[in-house]
FILOLO-44770 format. One record per residue: chain; residue number from 1; x, y, z of N, C-alpha, C in turn. Coordinates in pm, 1 decimal. Layout:
N
  chaine  num      n.c1      n.c2      n.c3     ca.c1     ca.c2     ca.c3      c.c1      c.c2      c.c3
       A  NUM         X         Y         Z         X         Y         Z         X         Y         Z
...
//
This chain:
115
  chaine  num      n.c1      n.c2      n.c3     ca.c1     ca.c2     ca.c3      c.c1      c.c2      c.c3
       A    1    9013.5   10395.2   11353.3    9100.2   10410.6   11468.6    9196.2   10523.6   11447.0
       A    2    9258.9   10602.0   11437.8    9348.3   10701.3   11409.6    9322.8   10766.5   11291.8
       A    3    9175.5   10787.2   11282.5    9106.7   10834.9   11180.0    9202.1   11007.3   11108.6
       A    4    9181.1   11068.7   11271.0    9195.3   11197.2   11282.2    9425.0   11216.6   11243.7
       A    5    9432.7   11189.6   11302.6    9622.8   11152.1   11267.7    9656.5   11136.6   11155.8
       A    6    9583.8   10992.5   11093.4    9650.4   10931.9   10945.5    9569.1   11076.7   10851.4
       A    7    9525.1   11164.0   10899.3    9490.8   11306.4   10772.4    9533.3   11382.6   10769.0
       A    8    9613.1   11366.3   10914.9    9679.1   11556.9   10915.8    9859.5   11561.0   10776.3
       A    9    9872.2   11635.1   10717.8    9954.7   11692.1   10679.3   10073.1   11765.4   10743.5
       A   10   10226.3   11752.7   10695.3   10276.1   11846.5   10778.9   10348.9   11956.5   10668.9
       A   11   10445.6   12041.1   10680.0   10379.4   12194.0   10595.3   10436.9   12121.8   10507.0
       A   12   10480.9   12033.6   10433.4   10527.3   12004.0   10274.6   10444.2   11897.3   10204.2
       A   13   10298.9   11891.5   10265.4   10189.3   11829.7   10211.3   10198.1   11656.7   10242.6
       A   14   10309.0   11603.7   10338.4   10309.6   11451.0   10323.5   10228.5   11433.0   10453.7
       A   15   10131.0   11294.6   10372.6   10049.7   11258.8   10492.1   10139.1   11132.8   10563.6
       A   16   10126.1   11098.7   10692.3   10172.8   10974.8   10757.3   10188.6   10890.7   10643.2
       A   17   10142.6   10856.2   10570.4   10137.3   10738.2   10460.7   10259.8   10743.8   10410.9
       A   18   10253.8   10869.4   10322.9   10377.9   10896.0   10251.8   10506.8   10872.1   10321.9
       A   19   10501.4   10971.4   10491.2   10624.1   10961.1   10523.0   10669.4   10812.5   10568.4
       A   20   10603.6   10749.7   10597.2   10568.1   10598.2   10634.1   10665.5   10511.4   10510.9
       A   21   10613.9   10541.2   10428.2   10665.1   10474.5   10331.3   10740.0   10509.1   10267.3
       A   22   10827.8   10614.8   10312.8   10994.8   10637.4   10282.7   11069.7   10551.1   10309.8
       A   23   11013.7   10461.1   10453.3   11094.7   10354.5   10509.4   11070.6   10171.0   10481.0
       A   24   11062.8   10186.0   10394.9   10971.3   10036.2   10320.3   10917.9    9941.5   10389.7
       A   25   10793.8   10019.8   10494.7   10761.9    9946.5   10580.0   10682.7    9799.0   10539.5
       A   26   10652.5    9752.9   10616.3   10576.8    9597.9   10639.8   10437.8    9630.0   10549.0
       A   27   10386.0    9569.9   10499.1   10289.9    9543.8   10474.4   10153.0    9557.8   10573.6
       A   28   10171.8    9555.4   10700.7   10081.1    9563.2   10806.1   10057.4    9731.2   10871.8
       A   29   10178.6    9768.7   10821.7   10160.4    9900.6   10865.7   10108.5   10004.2   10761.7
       A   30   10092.6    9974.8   10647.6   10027.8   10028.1   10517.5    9951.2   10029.2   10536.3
       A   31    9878.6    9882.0   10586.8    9707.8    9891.2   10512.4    9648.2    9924.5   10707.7
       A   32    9681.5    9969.0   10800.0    9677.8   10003.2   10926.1    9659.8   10174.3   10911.5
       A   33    9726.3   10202.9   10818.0    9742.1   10343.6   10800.0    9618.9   10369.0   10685.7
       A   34    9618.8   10285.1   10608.9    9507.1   10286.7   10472.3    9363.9   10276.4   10565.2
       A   35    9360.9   10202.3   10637.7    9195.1   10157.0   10684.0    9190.7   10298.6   10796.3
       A   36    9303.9   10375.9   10851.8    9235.4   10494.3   10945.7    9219.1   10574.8   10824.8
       A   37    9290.4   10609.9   10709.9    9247.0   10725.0   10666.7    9258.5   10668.8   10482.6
       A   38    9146.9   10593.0   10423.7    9183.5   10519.7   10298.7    9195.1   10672.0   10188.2
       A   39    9132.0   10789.8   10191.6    9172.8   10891.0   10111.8    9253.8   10947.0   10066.0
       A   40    9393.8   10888.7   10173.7    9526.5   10954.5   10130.9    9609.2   10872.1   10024.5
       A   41    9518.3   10769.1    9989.4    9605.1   10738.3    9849.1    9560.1   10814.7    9705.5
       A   42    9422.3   10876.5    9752.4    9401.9   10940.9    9615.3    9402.5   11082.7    9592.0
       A   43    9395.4   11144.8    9738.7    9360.5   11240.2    9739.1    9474.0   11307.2    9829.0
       A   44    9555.7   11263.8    9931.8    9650.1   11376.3    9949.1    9791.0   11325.3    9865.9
       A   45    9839.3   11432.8    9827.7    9918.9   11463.5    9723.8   10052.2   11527.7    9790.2
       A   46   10176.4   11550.9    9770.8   10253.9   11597.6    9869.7   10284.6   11715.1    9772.4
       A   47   10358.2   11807.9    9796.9   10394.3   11968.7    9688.3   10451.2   11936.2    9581.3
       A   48   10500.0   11793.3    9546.8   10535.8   11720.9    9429.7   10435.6   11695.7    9346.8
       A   49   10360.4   11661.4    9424.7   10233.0   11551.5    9364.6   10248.8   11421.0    9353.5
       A   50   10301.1   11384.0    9471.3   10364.9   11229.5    9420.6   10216.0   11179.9    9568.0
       A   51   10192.1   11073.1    9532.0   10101.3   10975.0    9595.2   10208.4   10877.6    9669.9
       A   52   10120.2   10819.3    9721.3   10187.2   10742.1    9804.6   10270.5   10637.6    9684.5
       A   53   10198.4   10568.8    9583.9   10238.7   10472.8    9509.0   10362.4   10560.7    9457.8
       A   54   10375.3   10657.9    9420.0   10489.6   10718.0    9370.2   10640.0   10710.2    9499.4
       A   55   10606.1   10752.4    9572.5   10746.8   10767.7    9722.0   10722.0   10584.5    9698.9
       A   56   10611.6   10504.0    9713.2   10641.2   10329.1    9752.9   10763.6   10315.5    9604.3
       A   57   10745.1   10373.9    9517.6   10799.9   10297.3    9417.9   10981.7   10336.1    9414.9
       A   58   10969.5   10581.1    9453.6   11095.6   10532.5    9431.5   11158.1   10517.2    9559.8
       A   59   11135.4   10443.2    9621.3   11204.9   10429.4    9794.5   11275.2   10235.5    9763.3
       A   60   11154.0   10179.4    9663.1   11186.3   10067.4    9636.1   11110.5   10000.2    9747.7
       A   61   11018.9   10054.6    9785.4   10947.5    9936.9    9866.8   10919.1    9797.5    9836.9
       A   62   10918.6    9722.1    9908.5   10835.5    9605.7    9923.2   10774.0    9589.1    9800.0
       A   63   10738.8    9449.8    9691.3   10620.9    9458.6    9595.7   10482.9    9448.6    9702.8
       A   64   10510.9    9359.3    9793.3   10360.0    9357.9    9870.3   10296.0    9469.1    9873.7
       A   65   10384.4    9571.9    9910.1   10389.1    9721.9    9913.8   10279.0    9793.7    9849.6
       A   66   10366.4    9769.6    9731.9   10307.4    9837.6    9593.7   10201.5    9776.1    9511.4
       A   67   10174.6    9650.9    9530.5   10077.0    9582.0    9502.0    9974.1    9602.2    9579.1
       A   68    9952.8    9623.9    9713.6    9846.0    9639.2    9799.2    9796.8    9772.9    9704.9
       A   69    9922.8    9928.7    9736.7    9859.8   10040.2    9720.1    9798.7   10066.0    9568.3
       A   70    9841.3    9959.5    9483.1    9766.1    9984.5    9291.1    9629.9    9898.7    9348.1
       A   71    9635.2    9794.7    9398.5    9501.8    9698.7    9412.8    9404.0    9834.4    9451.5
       A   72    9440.8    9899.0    9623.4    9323.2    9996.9    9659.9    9309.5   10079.6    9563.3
       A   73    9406.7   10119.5    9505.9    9353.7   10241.1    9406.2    9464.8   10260.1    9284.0
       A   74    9437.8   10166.1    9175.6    9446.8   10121.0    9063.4    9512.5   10299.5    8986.4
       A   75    9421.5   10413.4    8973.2    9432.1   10510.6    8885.7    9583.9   10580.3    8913.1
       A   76    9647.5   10587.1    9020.5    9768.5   10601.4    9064.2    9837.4   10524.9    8997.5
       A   77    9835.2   10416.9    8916.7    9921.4   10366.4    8792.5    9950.0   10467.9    8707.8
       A   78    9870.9   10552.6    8665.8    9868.0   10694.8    8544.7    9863.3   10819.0    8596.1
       A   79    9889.1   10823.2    8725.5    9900.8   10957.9    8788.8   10049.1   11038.9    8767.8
       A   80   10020.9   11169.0    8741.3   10154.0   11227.8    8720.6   10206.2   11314.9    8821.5
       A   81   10314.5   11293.5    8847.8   10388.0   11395.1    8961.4   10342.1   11558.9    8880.0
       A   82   10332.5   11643.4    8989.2   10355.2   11753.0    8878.9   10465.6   11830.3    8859.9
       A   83   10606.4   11803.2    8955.6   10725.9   11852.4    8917.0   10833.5   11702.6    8973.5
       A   84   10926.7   11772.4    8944.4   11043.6   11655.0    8988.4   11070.1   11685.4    9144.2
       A   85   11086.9   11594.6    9245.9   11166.2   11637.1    9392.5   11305.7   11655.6    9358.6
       A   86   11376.5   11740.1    9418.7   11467.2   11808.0    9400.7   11618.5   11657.8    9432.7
       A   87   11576.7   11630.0    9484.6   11684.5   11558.4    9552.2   11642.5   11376.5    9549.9
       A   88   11637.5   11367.5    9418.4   11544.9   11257.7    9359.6   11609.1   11282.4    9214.3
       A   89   11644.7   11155.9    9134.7   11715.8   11169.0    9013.1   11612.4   11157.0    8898.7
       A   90   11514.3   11126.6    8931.1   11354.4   11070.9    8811.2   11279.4   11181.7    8756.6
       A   91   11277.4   11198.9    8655.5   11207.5   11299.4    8566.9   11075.1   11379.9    8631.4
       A   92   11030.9   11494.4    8593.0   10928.8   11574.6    8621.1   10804.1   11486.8    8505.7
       A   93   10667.6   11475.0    8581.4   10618.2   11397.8    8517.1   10573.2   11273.8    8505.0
       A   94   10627.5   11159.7    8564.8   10665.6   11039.4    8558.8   10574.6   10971.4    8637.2
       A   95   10524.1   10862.9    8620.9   10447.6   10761.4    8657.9   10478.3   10670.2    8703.8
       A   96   10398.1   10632.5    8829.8   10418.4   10491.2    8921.3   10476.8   10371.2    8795.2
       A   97   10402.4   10353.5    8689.8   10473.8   10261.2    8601.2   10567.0   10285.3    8552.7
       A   98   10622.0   10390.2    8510.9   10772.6   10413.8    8483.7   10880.6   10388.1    8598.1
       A   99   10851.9   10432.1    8700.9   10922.6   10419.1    8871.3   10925.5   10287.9    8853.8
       A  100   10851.1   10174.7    8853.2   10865.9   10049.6    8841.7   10954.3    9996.4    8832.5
       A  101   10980.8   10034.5    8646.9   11095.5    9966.8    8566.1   11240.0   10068.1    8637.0
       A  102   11245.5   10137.8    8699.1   11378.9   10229.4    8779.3   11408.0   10144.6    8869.4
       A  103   11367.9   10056.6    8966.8   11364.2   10001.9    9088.6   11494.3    9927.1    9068.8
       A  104   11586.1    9939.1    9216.8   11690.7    9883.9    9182.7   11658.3    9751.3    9141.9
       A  105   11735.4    9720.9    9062.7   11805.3    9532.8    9006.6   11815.9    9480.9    9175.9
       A  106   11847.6    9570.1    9239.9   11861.8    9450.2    9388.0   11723.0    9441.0    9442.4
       A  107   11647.3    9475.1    9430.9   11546.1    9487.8    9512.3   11449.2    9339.2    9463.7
       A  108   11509.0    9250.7    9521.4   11465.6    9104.5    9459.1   11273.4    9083.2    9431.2
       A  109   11237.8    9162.9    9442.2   11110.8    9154.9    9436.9   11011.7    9197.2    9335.5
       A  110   11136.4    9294.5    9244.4   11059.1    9372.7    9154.4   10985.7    9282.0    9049.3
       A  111   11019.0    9157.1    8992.7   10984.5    9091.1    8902.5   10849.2    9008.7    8921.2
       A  112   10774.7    9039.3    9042.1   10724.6    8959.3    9099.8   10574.7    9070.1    9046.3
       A  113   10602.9    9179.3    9061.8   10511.2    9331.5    9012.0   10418.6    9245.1    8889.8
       A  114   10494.0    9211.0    8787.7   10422.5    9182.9    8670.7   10357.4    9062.4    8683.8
       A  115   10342.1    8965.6    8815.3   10276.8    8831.1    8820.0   10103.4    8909.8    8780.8
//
């Protein structure tokens, strides 16, 4: 269904997904966005190189969140940014599993990651 939309890019490489999930959306609107276009978790990359699991983690999304996007595609656990975002305090480099353990202490959900 919105096959053609959930692919397009806009000029700083984020697909709908990404920007989507700046805002720690629902769980319904992830995998809505995943089933029109399931490639953009592995394959579009934003000028960071951050994946979607990377923006879910440091935005502090949802665990449902972040659990859905490692379930579809697991290798984004070991994926590396390839620079730091500028306006973002987390190292150049850094991995969805490191972002993890960053997640605020408030974000009552984080402990739930390691079930």
């Amino acid at each position: 269904r919105f096959k053609e939309e959930a692919a397009e890019l806009d000029q700083f490489g984020h697909t709908p997904l990404h920007l989507v999930l700046r805002h720690n959306p629902p769980l319904k609107v992830v995998a809505e966005l995943y089933e029109a276009y399931k490639e953009a978790l592995c394959i579009a990359e934003n000028k960071t190189g951050y994946l979607p699991l990377h923006v879910a983690c440091l935005v502090g999304c949802n665990v449902d969140v972040v659990r859905f996007l490692i379930e579809k595609y697991p290798h984004a656990l070991t994926h590396r940014a390839v620079r730091r975002h500028r306006y973002r305090p987390w190292e150049k480099g850094e991995i969805p599993r490191d972002l993890v353990d960053k997640l605020p202490e408030s974000n009552k959900n984080k402990n739930r990651l390691s079930d």
